[in-house]
N, C-alpha and C positions, 0 to 999 in steps of 0.2 A: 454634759454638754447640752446646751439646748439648742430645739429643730431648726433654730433661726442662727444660732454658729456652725450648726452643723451641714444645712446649705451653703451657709457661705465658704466651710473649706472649698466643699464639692464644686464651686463655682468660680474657685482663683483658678485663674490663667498661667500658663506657663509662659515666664518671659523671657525675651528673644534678648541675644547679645546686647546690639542697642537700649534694649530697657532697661537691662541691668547696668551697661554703664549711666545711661541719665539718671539711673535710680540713685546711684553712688556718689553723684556730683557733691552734693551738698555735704557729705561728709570730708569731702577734700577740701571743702573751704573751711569745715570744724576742725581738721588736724593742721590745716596751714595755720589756723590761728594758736593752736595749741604748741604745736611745734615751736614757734616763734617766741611761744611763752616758755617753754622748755628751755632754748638755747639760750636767751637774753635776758633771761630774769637775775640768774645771777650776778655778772656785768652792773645790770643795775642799782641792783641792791646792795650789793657790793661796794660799789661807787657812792652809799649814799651810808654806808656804815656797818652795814650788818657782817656779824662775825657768821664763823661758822656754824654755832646751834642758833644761833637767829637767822640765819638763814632758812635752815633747818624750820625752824618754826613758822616764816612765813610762808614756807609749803603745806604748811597743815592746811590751808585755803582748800589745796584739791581733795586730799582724802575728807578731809569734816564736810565742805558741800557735797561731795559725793555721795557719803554715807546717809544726810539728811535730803539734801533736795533731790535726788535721784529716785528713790524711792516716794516721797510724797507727790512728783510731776508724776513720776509714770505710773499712779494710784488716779491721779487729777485726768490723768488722760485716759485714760479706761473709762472713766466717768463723764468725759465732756461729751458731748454730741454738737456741734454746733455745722451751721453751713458753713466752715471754714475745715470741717471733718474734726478728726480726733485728736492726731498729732499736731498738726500744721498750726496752728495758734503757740503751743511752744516752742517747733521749732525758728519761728523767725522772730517770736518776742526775745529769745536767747540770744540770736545771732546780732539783733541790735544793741543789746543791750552790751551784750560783750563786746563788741565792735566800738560803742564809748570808750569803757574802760581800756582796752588797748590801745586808742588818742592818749589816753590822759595818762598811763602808767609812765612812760618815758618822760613825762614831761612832770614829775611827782614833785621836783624839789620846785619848780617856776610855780605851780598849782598853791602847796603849803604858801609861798611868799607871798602870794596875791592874796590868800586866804586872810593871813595874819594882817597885811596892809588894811585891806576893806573892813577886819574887825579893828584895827586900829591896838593893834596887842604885839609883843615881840612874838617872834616866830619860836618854835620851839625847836632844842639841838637838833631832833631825832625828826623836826616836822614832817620833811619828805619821802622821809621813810616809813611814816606814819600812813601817809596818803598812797607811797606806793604797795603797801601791806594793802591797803584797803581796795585797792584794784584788784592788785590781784586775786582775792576770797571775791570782787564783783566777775574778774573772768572768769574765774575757776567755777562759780554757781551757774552762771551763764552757758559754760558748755554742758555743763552737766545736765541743766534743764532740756538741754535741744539733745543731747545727746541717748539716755533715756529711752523719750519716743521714738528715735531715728530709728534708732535697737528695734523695737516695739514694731514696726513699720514692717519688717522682714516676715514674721508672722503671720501679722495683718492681712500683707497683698500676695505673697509669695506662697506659690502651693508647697507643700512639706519636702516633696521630693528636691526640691532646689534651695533648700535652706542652707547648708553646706554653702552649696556655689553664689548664693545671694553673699551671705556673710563672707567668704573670700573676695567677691567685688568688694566689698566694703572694705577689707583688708587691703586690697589695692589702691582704693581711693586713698587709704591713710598712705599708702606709702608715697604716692604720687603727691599728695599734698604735701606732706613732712618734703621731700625729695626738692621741691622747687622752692617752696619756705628757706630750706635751708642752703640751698646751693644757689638763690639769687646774689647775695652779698657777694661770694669768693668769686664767683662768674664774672659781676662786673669788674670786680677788681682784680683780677686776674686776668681778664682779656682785655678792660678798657683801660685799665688804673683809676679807678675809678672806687672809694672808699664810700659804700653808701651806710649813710647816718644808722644807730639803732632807732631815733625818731623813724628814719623812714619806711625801715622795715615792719614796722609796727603799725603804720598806716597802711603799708600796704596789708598787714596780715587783716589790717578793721575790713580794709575793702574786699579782698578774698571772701571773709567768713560771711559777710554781710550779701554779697550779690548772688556767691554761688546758694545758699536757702533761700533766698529770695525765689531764684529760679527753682530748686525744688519744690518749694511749697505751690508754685505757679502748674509746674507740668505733673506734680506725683496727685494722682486722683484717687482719693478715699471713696470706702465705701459709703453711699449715701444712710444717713440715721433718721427714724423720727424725730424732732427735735419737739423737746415738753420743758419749756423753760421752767417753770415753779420743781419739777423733779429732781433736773439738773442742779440747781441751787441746790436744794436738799440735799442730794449727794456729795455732791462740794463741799458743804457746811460739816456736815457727815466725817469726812475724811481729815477735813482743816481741825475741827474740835478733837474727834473721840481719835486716841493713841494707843490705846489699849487693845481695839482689834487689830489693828496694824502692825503693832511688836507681836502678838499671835498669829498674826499671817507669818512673819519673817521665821518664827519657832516652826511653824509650820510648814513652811516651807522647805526647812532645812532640814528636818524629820520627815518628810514628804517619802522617802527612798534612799536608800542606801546607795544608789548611788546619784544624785543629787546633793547630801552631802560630801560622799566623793570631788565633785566637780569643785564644791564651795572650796574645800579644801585645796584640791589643786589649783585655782586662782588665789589662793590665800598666799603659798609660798611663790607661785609666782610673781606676784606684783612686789611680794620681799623685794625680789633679786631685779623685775624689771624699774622698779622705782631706784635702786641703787642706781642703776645707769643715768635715770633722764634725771634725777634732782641734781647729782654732782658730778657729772661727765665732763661739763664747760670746765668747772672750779680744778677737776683733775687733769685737763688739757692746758690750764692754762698754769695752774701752779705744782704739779709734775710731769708733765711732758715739758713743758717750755719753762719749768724753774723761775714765775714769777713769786716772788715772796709775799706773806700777805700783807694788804697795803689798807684795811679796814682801817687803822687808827694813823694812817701816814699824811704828811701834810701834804696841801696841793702841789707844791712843786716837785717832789717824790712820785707822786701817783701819773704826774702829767712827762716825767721823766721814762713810765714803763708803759706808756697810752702805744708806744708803738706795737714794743711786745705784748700787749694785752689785746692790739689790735690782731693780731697776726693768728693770736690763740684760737680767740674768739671764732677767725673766720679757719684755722683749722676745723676748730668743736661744729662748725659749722658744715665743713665740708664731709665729715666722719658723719653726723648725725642724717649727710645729704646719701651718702653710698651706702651709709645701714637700709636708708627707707626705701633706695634703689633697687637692691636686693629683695626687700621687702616686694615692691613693684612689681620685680619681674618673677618672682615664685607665686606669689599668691594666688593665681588664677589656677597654676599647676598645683601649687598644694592643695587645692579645695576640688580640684579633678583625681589628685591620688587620694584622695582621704574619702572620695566616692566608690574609688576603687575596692581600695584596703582597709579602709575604715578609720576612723577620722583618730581613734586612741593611737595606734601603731604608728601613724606620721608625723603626732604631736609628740609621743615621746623621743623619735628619732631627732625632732625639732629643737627640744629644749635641753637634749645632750650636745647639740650644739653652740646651741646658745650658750652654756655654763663654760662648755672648751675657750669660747672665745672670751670669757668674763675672766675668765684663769691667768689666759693669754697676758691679754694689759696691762691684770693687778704684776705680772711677773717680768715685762719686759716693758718700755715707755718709750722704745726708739718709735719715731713718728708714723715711719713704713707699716711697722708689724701693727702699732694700733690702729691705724687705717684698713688693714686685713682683716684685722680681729672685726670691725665693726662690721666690714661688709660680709664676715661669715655669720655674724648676730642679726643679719637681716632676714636670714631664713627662721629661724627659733621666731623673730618678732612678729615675720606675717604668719607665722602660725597660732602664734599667742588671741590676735586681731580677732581670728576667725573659728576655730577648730573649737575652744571651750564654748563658745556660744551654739556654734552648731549642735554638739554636745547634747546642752542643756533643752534647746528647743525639743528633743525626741519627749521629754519631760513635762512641757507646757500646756496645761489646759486652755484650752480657747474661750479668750475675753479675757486672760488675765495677763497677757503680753505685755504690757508697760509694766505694772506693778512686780510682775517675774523680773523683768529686767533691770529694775529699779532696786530692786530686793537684792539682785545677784552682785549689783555693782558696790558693794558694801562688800562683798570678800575682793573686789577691788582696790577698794577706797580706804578699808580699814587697813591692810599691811603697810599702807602709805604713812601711817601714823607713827608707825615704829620706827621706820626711815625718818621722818619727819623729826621723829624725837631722838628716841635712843640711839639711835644708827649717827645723827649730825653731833650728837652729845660725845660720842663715842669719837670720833675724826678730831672735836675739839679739845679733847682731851691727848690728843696723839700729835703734840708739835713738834719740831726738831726745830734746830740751830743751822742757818745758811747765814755768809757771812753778807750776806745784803740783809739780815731781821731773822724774822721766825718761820716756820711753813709747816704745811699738816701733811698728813699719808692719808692725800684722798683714795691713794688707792686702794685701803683696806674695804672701800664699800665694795669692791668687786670679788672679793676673796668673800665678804660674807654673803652676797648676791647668789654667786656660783653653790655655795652650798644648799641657800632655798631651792635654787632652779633644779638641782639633784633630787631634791626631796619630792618638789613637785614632777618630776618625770617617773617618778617609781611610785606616788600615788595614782597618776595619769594610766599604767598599765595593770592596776588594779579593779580600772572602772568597766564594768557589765555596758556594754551597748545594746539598745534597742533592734538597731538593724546593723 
């Protein structure tokens, strides 16, 4: 560590309640927008043709940008010095840009026709689907970019002994974000009657992710840098070209300690088991809990026949994904105070033995009650999920390499996503049955194999050596 990181530990402040929630803001406008993309992606893309492994495959947007732009940003950010600080340039270049793409995703199939008009060429079957693919890998890089540095940020300003409690605020802001993300829809409509559009919800998630970074980059104050612009470049150019030191960082990384590989590992099965929930939760609310059939190849007048029941689902998957992040909400704070107490492995394993109970629960029973229970007991496993491996890992972190660690780590994120992505949607579409309205799948085998990663990672979770 050199004398000039190592005053600056010595020189972070400990921050007072207030700071930590304004610290947090701008990650509730990143998970309102995520969330939003989580609940309604399917819906959409559904509606616009994709079966169940093409569905599957237009998720691979979040694991592939994760596993690539996450790590090259939070490499970029370690390297940038600019008067705008280290992080703050990617976080609100992300949240704008993502904030487009969430306009334009709903609106995929109007987009392709105008496309095709102005080139003057027929549209293609699949055009809108095409466009809405391409949004979504534009959100998906978009949070990943801002997300990253956010991570990196806790480090940066936060003295070590509140890393834990930083990273549980952060865990709160997600739930709070996901919680209002998704509980606006069934609110209005359930208390006004009032059915608000997927267009609108999606503008509103551009607005959320968009003002709340704004405002963080506005009030969060970096450490001031010298700034040597010709270094900077170098550096940059440094990192953009040569790949070779950077897949030896990630080896290295990963060999770094035994338990550090630990950690990689217990994010690896978890994200198995928590991606099973957010890819095909909706798809399984809506075509077994509520028995819509799949309507991918049905004609309009058939799909505009189940628009009600599909609406209905929708804003269940909606209300379920609103009392998971609730729970989430209201433990996080507590979790990240018992896991000071106790030590952050012992409440994380308790966390994601229940998490798997409640993954068990759903895959075994579909009446609407018990999976509305199931999800609000999956809130506490999720705000531990949020918080407690990052905490973890920071005892781990040499100073100055914050973005790049956390860029590196989100790869045993982003890669289990892929398996989900693939094998796991390949696997659902392979598994139809016969309803006398057409065909339908057993979404809910992704919970049955969910629960078993989440098992696995709970008994690697109580194998890891703590620092403190």
């Amino acid at each position: 560590m050199s004398s000039e990181s190592s005053t600056q530990e010595q020189t972070l402040k400990t921050f007072s309640t207030i700071q930590l929630l304004n610290f947090c803001l701008g990650f509730f406008g990143l998970q309102f927008a995520w969330q939003m993309r989580i609940i309604l992606s399917g819906p959409v893309t559904e509606g616009l043709g994709a079966s169940p492994f093409l569905f599957g495959l237009i998720w691979l947007a979040g694991p592939v940008t994760g596993m690539v732009v996450q790590p090259i940003i939070g490499e970029l950010s370690d390297k940038t010095h600019t008067i705008f600080g280290k992080r703050r340039p990617y976080l609100f270049a992300g949240a704008i840009l993502a904030s487009l793409a969430l306009w334009a995703f709903p609106n995929s199939a109007d987009i392709a026709q105008k496309i095709a008009a102005f080139l003057h060429v027929p549209e293609p079957v699949f055009g809108g689907l095409i466009i809405a693919a391409i949004m979504i890998w534009v959100i998906d890089a978009c949070v990943n970019a801002a997300q990253g540095p956010y991570r990196a940020l806790v480090p940066d300003l936060v003295p070590p002994e509140q890393h834990s409690l930083a990273n549980a605020y952060l865990s709160f802001a997600i739930g709070l974000g996901s919680v209002v993300a998704a509980g606006t829809a069934p609110f209005l409509k359930y208390v006004f009657n009032y059915q608000m559009s997927i267009n609108a919800q999606f503008v509103m998630a551009a607005l959320a992710f968009s003002l709340a970074m704004l405002w963080t980059c506005i009030t969060i104050k970096e450490h001031k840098y010298k700034h040597n612009g010709q270094k900077n470049v170098e550096e940059l150019k440094e990192i953009a070209q040569d790949n070779i030191p950077f897949v030896k960082k990630i080896v290295d990384f990963f060999k770094s300690s035994p338990e550090v590989s630990k950690i990689c590992m217990l994010q690896l099965f978890t994200w198995i088991g928590i991606m099973s929930l957010n890819i095909f939760f909706t798809q399984y609310a809506t075509h077994t809990v509520y028995g819509v059939p799949d309507i991918t190849t049905a004609s309009d007048e058939i799909k505009n026949s189940y628009q009600a029941l599909i609406n209905k689902a929708t804003n269940f998957s909606s209300i379920c994904f609103a009392i998971q992040n609730l729970i989430c909400f209201l433990v996080s704070i507590p979790i990240g105070l018992l896991s000071t107490k106790f030590g952050n492995k012992k409440v994380h394993f308790i966390s994601l033995l229940s998490l798997a109970a409640a993954y068990i629960g759903m895959a075994m029973y579909t009446n609407p009650g018990f999976v509305l229970l199931c999800m609000a007991i999956s809130g506490i496993g999720w705000a531990s999920v949020l918080a407690l491996p990052f905490a973890m890992l920071s005892e781990f972190i040499k100073k100055g390499s914050e973005g790049s660690v956390m860029g590196i780590f989100n790869i045993f994120i982003a890669g289990p996503q892929v398996l989900v992505c693939t094998l796991l949607a390949w696997f659902i579409s392979k598994c139809s049955y016969i309803i006398p309205e057409g065909i339908n799948y057993h979404w809910e085998y992704a919970f049955f194999i969910g629960s078993v990663t989440l098992i696995i990672a709970a008994v690697i979770t109580n194998l890891i050596k703590e620092k403190n």
